[in-house]
N, C-alpha and C positions, 0 to 999 in steps of 0.2 A: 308805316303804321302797322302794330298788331292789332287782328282783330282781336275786338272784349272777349269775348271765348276762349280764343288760346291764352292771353293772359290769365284769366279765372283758373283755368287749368295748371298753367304754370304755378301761379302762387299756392295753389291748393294741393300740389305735387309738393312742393320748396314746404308746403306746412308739416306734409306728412313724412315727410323723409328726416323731418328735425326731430322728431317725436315719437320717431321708431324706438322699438326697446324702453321705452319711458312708460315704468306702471304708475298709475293715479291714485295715489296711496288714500286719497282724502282732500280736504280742507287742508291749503298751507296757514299755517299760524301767522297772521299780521301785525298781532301782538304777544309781549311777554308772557306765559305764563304766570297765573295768579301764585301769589307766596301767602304761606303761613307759617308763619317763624322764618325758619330759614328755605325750608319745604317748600314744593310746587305742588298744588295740586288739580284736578279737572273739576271745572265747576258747573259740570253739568251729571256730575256723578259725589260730588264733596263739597264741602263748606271751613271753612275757619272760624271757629268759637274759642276766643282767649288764646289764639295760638294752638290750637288742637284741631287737627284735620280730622272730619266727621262725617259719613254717608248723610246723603240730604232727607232720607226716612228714620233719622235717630230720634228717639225719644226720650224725655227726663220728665220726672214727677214734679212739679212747680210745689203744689202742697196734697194730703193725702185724697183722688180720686180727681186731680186734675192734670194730666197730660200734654205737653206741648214740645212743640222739634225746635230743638234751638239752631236749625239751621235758618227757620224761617221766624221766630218767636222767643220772647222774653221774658223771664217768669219776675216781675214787682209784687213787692210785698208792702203793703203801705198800710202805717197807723195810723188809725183814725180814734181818739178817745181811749176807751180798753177795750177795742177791737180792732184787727189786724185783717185787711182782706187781702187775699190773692190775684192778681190782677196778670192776663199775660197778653203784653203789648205787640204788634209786629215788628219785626226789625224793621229800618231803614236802612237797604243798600250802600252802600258807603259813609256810612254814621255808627257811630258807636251807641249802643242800645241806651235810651233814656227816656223813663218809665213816665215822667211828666209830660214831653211831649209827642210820643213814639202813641200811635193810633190805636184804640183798645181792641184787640180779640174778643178777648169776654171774660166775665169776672167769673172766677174760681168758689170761692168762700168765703166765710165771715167768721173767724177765729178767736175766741174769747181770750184774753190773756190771764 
């Protein structure tokens, strides 16, 4: 029998000796990266809106003096009589944005037509 000691040693030798010369670049990837169009991109730095790779701090005007990132938000426009308000819902993660039932942010305006 070996004693537990030299054993731990052995194995802990047998670990270090597999892994000489080996730098730790990072995180290995377990999964594919994310596509937009044909594109990869990192999603923790970019987003996919309509096939368009886009920093996750991008901004677009929904209507005049309301702002939203359409990496995280959706800009609806919905008519109600002859009035038009601006509505900007959040996305849902893996759902294609949809202004009826996607959870309101907060309402923009109220637009006369």
């Amino acid at each position: 029998r070996f004693p537990l000691f030299s054993v731990s040693v052995f194995i802990v030798g047998l670990l270090r000796s597999d892994s000489e010369g080996f730098t730790d670049t990072g995180p290995w990837l377990c999964q594919p990266a994310p596509r937009c169009g044909d594109q990869t991109y990192d999603p923790l730095e970019q987003c996919c809106d309509n096939d368009t790779i886009l920093p996750l701090n991008t901004t677009r005007l929904c209507v005049p003096n309301c702002i939203f990132y359409p990496c995280f938000q959706h800009c609806c426009l919905e008519s109600q009589g002859s009035q038009n308000q601006a509505v900007v819902t959040f996305k849902v993660p893996g759902m294609k944005p949809d202004c009826r039932s996607s959870p309101i942010s907060r309402t923009c305006a109220q637009v006369s037509l």
